[in-house]
C-alpha positions in Angstrom: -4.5 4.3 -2.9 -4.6 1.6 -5.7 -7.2 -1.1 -4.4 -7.9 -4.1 -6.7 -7.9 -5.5 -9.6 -10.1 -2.6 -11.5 -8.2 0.5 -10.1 -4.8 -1.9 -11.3 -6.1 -1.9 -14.6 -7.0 1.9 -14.8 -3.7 2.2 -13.5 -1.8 0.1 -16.1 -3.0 2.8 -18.3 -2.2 5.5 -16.4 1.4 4.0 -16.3 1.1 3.6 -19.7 0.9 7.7 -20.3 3.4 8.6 -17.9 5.6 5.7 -15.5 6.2 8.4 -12.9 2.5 7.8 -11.7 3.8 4.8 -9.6 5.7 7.0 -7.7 2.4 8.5 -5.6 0.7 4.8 -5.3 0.4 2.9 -2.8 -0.8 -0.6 -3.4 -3.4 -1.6 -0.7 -4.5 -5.7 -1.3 -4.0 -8.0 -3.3 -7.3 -8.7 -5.1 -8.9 -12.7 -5.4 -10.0 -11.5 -9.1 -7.7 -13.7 -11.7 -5.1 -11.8 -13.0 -4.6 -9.2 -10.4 -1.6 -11.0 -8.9 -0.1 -11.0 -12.2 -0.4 -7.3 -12.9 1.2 -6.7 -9.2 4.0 -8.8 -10.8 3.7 -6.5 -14.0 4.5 -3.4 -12.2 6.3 -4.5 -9.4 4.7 -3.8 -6.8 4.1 -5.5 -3.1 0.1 -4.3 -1.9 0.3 -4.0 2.2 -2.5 -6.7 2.0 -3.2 -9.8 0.9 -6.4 -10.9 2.2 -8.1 -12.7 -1.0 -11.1 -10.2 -1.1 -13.0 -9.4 -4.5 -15.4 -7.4 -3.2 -15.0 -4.6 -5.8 -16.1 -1.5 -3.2 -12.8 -0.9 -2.0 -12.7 -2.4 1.0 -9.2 -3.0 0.5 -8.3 0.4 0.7 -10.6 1.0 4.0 -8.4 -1.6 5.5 -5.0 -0.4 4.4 -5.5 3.4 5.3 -5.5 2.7 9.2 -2.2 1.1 8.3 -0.8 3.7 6.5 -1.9 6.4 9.4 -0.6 4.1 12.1 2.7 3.6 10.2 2.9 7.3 9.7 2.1 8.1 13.5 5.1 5.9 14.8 7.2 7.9 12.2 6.3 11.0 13.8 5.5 10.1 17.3 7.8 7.6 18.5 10.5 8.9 21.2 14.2 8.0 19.9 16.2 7.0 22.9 17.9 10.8 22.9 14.4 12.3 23.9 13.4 9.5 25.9 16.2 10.3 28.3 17.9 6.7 27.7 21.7 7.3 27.5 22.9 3.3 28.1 22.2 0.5 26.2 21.7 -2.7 28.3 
């Protein structure tokens, strides 16, 4: 969970070693800090939020990891219409 504009920059270096770290990073505000939309825009990269904090603490990331679960839940959970019993479509 990448949350701000200081994990960004740790990032930008970690990226810098080896690009494939992007691939296990998920992005979770965009940060008011100057600069941190730009770096999104560097890596290109959407954060699931975008709520102007600065806060530093990584509130962003609290926020974002209900999203991720609840995402993941209706992955898992959620009846397709074959185990729902629904056979027409109206």
């Amino acid at each position: 969970m990448v949350d701000g504009f200081i994990a960004g920059s740790a990032l930008l270096i970690a990226r810098a070693i080896d690009e494939r770290v992007l691939e296990n990073c998920i992005f979770a505000h965009t940060s008011g800090e100057k600069g941190h939309e730009k770096m999104l825009a560097y890596l290109g990269v959407r954060p699931l939020l975008n709520l102007g904090m600065r806060l530093g603490e990584g509130t962003g990331a609290a926020l974002a990891i209900p999203l991720i679960q609840s995402a993941v839940n209706f992955l898992v959970e959620m009846a397709s219409f074959e185990s729902a019993g629904i056979t027409k479509k109206m």
